[in-house]
PDBQT receptor file of N, H, CA, C and O in Angstrom, charges set to zero:
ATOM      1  N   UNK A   1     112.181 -20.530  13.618  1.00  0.00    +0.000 N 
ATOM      2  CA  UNK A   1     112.034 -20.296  15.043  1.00  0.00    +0.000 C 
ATOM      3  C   UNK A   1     112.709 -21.441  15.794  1.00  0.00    +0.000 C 
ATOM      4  O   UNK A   1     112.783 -22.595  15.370  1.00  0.00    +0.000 OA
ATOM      5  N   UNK A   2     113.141 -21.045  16.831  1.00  0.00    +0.000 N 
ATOM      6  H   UNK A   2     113.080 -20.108  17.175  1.00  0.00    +0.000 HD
ATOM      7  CA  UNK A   2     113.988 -22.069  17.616  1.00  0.00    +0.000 C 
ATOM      8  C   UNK A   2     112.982 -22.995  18.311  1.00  0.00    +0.000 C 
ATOM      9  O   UNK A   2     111.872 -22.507  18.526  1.00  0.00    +0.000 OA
ATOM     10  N   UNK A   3     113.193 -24.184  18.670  1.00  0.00    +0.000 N 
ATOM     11  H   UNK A   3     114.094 -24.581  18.495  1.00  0.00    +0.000 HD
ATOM     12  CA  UNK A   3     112.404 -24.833  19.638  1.00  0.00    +0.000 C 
ATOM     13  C   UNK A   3     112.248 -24.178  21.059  1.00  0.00    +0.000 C 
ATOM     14  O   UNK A   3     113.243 -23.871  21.716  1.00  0.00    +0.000 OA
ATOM     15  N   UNK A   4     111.191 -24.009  21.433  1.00  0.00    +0.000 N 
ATOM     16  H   UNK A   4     110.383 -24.258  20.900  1.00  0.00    +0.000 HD
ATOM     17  CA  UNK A   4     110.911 -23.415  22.979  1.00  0.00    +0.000 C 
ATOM     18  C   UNK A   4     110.848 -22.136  23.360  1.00  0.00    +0.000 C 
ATOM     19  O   UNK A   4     110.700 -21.770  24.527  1.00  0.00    +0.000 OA
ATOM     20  N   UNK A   5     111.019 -20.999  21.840  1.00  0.00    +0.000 N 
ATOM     21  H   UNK A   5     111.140 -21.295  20.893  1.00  0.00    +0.000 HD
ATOM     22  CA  UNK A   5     110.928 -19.653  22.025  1.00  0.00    +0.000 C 
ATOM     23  C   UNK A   5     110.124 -19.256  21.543  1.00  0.00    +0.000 C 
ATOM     24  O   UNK A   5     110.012 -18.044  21.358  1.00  0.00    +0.000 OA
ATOM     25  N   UNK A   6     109.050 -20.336  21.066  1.00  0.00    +0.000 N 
ATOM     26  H   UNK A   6     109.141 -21.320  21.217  1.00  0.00    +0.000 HD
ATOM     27  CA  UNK A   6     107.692 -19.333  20.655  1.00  0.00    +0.000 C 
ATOM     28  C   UNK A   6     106.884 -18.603  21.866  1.00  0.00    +0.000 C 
ATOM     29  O   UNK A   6     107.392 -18.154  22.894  1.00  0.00    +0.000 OA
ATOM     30  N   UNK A   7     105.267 -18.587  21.443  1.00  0.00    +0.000 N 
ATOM     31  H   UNK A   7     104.854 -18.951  20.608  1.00  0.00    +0.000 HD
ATOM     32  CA  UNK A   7     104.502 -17.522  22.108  1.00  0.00    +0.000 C 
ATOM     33  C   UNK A   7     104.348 -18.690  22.922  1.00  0.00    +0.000 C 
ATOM     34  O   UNK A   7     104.838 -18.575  24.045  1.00  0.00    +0.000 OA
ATOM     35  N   UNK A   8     103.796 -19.789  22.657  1.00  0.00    +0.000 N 
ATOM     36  H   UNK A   8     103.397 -19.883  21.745  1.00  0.00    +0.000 HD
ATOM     37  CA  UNK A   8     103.491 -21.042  23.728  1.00  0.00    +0.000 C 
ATOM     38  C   UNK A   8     104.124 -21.027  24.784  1.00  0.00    +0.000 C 
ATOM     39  O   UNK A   8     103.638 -21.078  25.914  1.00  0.00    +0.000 OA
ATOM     40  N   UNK A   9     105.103 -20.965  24.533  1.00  0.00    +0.000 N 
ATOM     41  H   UNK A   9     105.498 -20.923  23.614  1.00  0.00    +0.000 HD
ATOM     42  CA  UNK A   9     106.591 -21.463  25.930  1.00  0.00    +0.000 C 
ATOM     43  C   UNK A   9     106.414 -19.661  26.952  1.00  0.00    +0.000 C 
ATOM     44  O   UNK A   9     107.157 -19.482  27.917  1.00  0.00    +0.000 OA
ATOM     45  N   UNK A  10     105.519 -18.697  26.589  1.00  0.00    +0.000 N 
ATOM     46  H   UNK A  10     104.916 -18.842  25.805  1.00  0.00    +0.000 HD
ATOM     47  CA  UNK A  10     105.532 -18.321  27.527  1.00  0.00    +0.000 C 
ATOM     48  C   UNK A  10     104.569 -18.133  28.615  1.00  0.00    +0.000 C 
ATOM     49  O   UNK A  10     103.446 -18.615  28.472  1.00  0.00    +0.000 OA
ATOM     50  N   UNK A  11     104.882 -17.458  29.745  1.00  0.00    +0.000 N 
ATOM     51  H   UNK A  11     105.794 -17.066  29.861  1.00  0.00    +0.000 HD
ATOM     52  CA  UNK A  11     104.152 -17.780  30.770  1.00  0.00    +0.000 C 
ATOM     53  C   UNK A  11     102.866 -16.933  30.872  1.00  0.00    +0.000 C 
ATOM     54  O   UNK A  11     102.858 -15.747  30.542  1.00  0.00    +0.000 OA
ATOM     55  N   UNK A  12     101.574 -17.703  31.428  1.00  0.00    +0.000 N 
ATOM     56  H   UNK A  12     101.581 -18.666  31.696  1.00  0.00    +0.000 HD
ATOM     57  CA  UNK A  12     100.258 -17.378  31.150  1.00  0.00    +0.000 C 
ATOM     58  C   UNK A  12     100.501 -16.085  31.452  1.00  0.00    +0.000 C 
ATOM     59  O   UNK A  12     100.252 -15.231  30.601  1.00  0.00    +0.000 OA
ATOM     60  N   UNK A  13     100.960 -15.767  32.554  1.00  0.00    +0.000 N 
ATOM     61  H   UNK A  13     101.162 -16.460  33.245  1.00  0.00    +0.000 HD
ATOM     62  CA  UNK A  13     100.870 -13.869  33.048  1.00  0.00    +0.000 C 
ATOM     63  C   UNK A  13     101.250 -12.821  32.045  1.00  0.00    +0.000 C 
ATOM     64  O   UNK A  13     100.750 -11.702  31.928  1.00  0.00    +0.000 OA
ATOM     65  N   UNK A  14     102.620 -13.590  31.045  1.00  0.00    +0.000 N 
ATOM     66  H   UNK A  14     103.026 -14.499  31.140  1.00  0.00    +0.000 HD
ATOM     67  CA  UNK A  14     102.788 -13.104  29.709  1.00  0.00    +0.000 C 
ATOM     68  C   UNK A  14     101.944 -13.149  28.760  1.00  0.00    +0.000 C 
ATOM     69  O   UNK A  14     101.752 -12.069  28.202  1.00  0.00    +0.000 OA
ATOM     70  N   UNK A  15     101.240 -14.229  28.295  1.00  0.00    +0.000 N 
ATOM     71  H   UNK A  15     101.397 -15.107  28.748  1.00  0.00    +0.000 HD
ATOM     72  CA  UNK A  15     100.164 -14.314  27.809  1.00  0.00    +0.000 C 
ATOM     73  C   UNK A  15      98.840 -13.303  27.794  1.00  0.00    +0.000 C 
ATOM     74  O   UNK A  15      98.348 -12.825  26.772  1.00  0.00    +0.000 OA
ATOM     75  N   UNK A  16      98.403 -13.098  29.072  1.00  0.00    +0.000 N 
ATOM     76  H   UNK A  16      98.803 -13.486  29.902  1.00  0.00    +0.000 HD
ATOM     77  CA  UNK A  16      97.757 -12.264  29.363  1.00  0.00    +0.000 C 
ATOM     78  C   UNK A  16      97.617 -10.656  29.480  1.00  0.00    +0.000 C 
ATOM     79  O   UNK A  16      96.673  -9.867  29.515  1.00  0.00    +0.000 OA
ATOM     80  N   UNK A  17      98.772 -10.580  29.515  1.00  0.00    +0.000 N 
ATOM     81  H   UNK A  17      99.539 -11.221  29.487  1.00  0.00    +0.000 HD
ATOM     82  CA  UNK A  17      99.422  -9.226  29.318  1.00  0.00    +0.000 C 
ATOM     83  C   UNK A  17      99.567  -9.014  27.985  1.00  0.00    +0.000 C 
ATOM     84  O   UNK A  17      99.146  -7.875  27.782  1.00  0.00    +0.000 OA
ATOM     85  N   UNK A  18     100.035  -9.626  26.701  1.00  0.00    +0.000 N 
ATOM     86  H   UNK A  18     100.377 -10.551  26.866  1.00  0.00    +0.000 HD
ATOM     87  CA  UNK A  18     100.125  -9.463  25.719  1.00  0.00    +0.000 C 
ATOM     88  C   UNK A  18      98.738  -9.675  25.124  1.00  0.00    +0.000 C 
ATOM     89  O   UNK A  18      98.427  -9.191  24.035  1.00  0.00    +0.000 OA
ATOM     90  N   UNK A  19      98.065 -10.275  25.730  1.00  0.00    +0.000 N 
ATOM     91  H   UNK A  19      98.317 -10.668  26.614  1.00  0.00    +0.000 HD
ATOM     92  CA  UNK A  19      96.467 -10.297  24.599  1.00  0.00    +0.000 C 
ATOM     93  C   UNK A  19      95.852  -9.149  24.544  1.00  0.00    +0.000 C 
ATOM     94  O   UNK A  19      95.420  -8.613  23.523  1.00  0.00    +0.000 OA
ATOM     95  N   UNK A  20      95.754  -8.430  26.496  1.00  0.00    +0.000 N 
ATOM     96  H   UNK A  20      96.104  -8.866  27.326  1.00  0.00    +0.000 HD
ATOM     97  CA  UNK A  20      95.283  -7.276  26.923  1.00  0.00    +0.000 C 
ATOM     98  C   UNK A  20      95.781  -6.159  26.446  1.00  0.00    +0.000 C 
ATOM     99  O   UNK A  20      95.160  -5.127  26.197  1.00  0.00    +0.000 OA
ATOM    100  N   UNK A  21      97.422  -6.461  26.262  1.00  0.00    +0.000 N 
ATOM    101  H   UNK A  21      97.927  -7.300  26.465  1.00  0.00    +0.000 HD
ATOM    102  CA  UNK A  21      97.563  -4.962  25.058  1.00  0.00    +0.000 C 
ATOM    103  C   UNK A  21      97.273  -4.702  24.146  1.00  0.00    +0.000 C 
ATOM    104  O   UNK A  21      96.871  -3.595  23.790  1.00  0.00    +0.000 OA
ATOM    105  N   UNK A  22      97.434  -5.938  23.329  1.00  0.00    +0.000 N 
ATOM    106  H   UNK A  22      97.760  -6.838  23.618  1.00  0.00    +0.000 HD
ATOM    107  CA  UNK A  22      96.923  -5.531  21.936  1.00  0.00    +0.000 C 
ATOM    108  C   UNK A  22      95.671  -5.895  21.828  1.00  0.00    +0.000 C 
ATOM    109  O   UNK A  22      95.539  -6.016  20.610  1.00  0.00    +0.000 OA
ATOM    110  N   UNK A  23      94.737  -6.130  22.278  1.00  0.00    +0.000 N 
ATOM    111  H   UNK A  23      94.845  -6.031  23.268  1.00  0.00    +0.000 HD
ATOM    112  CA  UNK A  23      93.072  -5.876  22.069  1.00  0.00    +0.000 C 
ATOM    113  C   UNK A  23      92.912  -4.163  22.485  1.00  0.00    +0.000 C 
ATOM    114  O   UNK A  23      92.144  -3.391  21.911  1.00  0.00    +0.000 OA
ATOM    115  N   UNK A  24      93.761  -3.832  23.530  1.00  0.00    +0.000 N 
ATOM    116  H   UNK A  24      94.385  -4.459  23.997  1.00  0.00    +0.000 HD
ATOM    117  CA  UNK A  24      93.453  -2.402  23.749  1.00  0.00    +0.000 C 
ATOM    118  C   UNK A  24      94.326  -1.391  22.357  1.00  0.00    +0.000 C 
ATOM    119  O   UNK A  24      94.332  -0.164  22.262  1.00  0.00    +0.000 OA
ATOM    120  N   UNK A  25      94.877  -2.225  21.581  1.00  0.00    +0.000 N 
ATOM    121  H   UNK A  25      94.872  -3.222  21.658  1.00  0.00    +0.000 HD
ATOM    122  CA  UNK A  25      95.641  -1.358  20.729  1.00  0.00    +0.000 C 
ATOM    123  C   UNK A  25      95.111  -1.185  19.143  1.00  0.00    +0.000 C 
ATOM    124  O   UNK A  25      95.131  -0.227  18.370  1.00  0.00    +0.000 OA
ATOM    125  N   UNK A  26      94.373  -3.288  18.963  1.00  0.00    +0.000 N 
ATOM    126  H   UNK A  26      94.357  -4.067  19.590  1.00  0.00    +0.000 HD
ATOM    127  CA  UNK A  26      94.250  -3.406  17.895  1.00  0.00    +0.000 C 
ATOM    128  C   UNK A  26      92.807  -4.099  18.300  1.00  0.00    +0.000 C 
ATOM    129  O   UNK A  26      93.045  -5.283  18.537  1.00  0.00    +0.000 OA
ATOM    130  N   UNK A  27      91.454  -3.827  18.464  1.00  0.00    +0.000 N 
ATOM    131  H   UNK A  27      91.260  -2.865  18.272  1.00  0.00    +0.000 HD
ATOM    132  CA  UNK A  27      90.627  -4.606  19.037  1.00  0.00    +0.000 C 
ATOM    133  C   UNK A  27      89.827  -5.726  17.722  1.00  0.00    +0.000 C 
ATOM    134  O   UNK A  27      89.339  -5.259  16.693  1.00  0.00    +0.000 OA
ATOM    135  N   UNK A  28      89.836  -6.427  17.875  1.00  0.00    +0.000 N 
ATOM    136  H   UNK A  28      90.233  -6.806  18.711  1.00  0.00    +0.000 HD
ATOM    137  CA  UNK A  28      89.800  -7.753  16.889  1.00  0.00    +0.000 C 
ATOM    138  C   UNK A  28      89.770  -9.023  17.445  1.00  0.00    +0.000 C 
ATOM    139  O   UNK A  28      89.813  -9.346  18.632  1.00  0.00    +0.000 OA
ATOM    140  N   UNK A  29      89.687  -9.742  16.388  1.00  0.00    +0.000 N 
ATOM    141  H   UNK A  29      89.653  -9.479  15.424  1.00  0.00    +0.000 HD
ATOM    142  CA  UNK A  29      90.134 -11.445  16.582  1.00  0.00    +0.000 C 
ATOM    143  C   UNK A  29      91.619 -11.451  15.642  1.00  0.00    +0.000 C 
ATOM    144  O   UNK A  29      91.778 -11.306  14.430  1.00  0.00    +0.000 OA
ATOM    145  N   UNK A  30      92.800 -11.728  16.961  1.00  0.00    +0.000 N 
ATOM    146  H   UNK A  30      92.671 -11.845  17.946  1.00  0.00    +0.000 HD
ATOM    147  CA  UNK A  30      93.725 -11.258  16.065  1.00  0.00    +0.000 C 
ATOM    148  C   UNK A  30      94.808 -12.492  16.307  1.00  0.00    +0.000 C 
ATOM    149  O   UNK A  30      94.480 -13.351  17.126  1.00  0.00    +0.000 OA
ATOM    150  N   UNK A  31      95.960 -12.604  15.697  1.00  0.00    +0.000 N 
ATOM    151  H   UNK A  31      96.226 -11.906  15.032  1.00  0.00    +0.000 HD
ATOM    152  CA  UNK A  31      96.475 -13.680  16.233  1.00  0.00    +0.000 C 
ATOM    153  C   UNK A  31      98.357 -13.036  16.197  1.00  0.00    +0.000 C 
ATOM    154  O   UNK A  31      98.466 -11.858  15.854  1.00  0.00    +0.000 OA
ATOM    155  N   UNK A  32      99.768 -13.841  16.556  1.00  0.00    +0.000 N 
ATOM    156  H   UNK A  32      99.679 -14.797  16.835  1.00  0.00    +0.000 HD
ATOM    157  CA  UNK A  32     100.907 -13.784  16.467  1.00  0.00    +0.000 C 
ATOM    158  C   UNK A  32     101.528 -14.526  15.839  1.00  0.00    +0.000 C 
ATOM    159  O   UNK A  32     102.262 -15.457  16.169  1.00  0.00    +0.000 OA
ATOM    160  N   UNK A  33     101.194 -14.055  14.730  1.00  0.00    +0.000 N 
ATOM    161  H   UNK A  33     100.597 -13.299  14.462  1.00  0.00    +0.000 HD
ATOM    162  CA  UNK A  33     101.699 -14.831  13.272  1.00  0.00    +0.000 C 
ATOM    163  C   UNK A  33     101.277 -16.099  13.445  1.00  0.00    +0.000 C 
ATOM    164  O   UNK A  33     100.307 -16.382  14.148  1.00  0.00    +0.000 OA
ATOM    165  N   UNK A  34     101.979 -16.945  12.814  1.00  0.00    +0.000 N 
ATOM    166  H   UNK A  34     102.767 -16.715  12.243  1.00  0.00    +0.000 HD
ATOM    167  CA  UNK A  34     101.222 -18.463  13.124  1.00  0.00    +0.000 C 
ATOM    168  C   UNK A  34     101.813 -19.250  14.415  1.00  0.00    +0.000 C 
ATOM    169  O   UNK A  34     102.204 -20.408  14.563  1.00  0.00    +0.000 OA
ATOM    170  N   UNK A  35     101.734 -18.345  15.121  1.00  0.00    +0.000 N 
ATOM    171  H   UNK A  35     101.417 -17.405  15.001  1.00  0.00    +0.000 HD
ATOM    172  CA  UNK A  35     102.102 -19.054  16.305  1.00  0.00    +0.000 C 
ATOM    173  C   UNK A  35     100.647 -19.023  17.326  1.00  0.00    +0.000 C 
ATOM    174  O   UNK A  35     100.811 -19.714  18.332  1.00  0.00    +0.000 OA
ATOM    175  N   UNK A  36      99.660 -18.541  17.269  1.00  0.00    +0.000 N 
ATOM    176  H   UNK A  36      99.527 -17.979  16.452  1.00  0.00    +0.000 HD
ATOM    177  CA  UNK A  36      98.746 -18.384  18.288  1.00  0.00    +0.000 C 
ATOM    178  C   UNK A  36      97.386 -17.231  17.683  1.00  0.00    +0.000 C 
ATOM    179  O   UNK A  36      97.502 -16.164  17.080  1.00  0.00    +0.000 OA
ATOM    180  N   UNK A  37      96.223 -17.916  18.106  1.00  0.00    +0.000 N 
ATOM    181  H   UNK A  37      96.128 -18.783  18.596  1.00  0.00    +0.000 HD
ATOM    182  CA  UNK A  37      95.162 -16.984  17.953  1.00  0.00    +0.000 C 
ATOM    183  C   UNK A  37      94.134 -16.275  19.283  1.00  0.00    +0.000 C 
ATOM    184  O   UNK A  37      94.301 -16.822  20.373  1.00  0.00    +0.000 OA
ATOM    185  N   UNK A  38      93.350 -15.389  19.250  1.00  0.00    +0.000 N 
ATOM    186  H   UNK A  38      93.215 -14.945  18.364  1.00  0.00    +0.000 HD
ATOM    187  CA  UNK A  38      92.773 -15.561  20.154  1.00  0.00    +0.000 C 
ATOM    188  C   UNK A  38      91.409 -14.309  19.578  1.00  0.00    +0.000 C 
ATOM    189  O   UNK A  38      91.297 -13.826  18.451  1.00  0.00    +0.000 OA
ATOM    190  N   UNK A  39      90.542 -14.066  20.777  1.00  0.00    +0.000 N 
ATOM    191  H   UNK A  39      90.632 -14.458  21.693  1.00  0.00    +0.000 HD
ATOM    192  CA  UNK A  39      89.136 -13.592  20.099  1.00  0.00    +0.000 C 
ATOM    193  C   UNK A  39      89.586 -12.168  21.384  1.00  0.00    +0.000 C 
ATOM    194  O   UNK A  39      89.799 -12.433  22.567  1.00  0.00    +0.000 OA
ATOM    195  N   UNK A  40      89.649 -10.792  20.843  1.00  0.00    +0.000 N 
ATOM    196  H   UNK A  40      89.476 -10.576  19.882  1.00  0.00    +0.000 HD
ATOM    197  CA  UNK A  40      89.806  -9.803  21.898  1.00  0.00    +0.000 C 
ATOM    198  C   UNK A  40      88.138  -9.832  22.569  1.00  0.00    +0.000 C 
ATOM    199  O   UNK A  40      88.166  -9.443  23.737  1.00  0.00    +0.000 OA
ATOM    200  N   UNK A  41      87.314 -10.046  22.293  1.00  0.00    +0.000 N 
ATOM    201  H   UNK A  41      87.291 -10.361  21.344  1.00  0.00    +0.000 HD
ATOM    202  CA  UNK A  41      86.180 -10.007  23.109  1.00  0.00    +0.000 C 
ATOM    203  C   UNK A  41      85.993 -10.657  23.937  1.00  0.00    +0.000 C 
ATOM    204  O   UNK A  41      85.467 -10.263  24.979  1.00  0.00    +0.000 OA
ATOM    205  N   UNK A  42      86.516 -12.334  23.643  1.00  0.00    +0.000 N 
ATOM    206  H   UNK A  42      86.943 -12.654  22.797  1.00  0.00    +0.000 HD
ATOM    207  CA  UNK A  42      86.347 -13.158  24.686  1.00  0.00    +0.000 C 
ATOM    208  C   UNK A  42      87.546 -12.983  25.800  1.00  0.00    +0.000 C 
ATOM    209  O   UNK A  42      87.418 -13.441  26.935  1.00  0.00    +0.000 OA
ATOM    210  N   UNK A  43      89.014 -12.101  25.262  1.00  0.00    +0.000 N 
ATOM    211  H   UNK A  43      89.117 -11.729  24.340  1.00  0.00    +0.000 HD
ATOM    212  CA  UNK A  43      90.021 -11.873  26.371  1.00  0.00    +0.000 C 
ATOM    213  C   UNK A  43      91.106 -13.282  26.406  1.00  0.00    +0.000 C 
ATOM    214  O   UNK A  43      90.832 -14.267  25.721  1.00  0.00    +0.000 OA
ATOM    215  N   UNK A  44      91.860 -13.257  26.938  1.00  0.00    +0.000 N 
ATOM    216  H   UNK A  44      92.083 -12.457  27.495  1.00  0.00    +0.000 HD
ATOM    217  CA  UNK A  44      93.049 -13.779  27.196  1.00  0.00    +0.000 C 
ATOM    218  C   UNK A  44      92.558 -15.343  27.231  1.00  0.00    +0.000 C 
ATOM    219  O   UNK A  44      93.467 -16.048  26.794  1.00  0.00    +0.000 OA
ATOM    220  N   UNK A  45      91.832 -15.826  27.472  1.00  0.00    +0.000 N 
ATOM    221  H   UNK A  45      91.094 -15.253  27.827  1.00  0.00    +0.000 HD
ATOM    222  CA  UNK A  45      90.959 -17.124  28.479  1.00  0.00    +0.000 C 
ATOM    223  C   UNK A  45      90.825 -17.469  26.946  1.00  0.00    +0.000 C 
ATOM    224  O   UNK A  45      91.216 -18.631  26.837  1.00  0.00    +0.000 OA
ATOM    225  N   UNK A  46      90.430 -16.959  25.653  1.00  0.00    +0.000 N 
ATOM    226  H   UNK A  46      90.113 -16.015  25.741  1.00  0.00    +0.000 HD
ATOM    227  CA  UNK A  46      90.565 -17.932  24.417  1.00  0.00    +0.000 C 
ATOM    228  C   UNK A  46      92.151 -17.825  23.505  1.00  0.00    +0.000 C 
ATOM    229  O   UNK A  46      92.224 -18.195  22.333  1.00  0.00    +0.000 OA
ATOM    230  N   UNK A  47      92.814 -17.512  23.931  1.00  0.00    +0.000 N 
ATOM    231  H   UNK A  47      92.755 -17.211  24.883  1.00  0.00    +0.000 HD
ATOM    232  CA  UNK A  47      94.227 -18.164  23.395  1.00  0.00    +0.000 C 
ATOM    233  C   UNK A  47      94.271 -19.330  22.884  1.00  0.00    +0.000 C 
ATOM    234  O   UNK A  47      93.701 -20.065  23.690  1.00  0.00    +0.000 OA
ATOM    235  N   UNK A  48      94.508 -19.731  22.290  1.00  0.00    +0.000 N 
ATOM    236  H   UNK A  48      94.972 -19.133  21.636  1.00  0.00    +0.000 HD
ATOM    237  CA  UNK A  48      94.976 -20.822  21.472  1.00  0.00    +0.000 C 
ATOM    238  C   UNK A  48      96.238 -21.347  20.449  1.00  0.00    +0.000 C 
ATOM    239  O   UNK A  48      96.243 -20.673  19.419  1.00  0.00    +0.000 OA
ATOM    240  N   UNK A  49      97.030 -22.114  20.473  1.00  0.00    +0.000 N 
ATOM    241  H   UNK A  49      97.026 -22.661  21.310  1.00  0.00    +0.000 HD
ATOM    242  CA  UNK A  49      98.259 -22.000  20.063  1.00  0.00    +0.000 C 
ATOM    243  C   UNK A  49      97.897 -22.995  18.743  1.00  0.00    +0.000 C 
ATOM    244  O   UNK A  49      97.123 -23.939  18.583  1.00  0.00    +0.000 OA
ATOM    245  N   UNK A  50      98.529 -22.532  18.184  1.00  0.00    +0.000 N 
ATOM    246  H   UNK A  50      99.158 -21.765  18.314  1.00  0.00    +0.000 HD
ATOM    247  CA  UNK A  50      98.611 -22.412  16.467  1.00  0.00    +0.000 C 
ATOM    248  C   UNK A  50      99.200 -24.347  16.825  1.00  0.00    +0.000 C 
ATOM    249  O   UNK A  50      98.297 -25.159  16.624  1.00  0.00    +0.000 OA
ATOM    250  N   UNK A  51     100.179 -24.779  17.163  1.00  0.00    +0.000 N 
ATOM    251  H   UNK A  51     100.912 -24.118  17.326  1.00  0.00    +0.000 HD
ATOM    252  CA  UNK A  51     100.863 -26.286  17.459  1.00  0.00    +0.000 C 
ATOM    253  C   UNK A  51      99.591 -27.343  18.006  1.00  0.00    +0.000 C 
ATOM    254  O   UNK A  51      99.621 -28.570  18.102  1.00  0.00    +0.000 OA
ATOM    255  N   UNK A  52      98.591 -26.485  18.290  1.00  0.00    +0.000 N 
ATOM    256  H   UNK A  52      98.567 -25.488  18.213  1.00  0.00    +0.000 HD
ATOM    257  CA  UNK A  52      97.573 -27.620  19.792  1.00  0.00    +0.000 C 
ATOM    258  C   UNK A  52      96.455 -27.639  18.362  1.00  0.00    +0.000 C 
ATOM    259  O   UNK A  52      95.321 -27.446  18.799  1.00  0.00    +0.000 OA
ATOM    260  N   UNK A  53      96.438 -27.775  17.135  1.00  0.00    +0.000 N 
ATOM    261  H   UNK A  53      97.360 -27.932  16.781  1.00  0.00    +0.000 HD
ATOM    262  CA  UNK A  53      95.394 -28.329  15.787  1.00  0.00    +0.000 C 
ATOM    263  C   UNK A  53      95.652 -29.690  15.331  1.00  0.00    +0.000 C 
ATOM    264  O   UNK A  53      94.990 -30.168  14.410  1.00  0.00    +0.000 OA
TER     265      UNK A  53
């Protein structure tokens, strides 16, 4: 992966939009490869990036 094109580098509104789809698609605790996790119950607000451990 290139520097600065992961899931991190994008913007929260992206963020949020992408958690909200796929909890509505795949509902879980799911993550984007090892780039980021998050909990679909708790929603967008627990994101967490795989780099911030």
């Amino acid at each position: 992966m290139k520097p600065g094109k992961g899931f991190a580098f994008h913007s929260w509104d992206f963020v949020t939009g992408y958690v909200t789809g796929f909890c509505k698609a795949s509902p879980g605790t799911s993550s984007d490869a090892d780039q980021a996790s998050w909990d679909c119950d708790e929603g967008p607000d627990s994101a967490s990036w795989a780099d911030e451990k």
